[in-house]
C-alpha positions in Angstrom: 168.8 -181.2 3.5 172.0 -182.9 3.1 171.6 -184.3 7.0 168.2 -185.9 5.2 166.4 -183.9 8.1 162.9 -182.7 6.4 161.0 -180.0 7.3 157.7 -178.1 6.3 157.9 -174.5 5.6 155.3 -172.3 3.9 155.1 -169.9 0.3 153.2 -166.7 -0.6 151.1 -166.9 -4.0 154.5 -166.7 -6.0 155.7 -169.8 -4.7 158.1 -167.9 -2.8 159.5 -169.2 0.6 158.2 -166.5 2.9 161.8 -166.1 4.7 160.4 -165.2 8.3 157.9 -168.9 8.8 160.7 -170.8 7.0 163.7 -169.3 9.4 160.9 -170.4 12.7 160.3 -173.2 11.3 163.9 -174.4 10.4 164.9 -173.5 14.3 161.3 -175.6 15.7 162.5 -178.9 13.2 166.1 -178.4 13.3 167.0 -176.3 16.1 164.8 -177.8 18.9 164.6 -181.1 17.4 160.7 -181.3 17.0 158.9 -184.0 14.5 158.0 -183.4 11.0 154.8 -183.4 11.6 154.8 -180.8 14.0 157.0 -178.6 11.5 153.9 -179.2 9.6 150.9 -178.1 11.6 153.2 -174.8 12.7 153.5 -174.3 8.7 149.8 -174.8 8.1 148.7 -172.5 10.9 151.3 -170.1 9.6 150.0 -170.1 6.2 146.3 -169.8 7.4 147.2 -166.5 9.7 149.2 -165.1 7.0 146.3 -165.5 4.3 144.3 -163.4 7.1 146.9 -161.0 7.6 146.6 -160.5 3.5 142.9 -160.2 3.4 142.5 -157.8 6.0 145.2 -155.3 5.1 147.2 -156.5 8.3 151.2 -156.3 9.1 151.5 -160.1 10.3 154.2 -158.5 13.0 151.3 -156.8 15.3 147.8 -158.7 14.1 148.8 -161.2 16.8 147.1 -159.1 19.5 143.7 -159.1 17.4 144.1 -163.0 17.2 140.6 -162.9 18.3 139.4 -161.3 14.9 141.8 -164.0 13.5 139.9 -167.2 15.2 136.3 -165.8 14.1 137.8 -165.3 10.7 138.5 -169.2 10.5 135.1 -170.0 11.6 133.3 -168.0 9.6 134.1 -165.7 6.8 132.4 -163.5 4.3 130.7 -165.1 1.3 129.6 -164.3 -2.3 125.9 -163.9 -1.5 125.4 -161.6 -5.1 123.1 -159.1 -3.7 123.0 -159.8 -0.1 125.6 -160.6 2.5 125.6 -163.5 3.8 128.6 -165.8 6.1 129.9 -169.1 5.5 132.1 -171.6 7.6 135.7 -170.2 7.3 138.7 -172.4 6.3 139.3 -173.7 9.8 135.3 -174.8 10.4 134.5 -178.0 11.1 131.5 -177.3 9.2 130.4 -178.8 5.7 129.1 -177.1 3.0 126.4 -176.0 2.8 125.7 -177.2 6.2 122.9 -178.7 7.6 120.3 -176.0 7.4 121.8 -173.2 6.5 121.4 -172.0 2.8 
């Protein structure tokens, strides 16, 4: 930015900006005058919701009031079990893996 402000914003699988989280975040950094690095966990939370919005067939503009489905999705999440089902830590899990015990 010419004001050498920075600022974190987010992209779909093309590499596109998606306009809506960049417009939010430009107002939180610029607008409101919050940190970088707050631009940058708003972007990352962003980006994780909108993955979940993707994967489960949902419009991003009303999954917000099944944010619940949303958490349990970033703490666990289907995996590739071949023949059986099975769950593994999601991408916001503090969990390793495989963790300790489970297989």
């Amino acid at each position: 930015m010419p004001s050498g402000l920075r600022y974190w914003t987010v992209v779909d699988d093309d590499l596109e900006v998606v306009e809506d989280a960049d417009r939010f975040l430009r107002e939180i950094r610029l607008a409101r005058g919050r940190a970088e690095l707050t631009t940058k966990a708003y972007a990352e939370g962003l980006a994780l919701f909108l993955r979940w919005c993707v994967r489960t067939e949902r419009d991003w503009r009303t999954a917000a009031r099944e944010m619940g489905l949303f958490i349990l999705w970033l703490r666990w999440t289907p995996g590739n079990g071949g023949q059986r089902q099975v769950v593994v830590p999601g991408p916001g899990s503090s969990l390793s893996w495989p963790a300790s015990g489970v297989r």
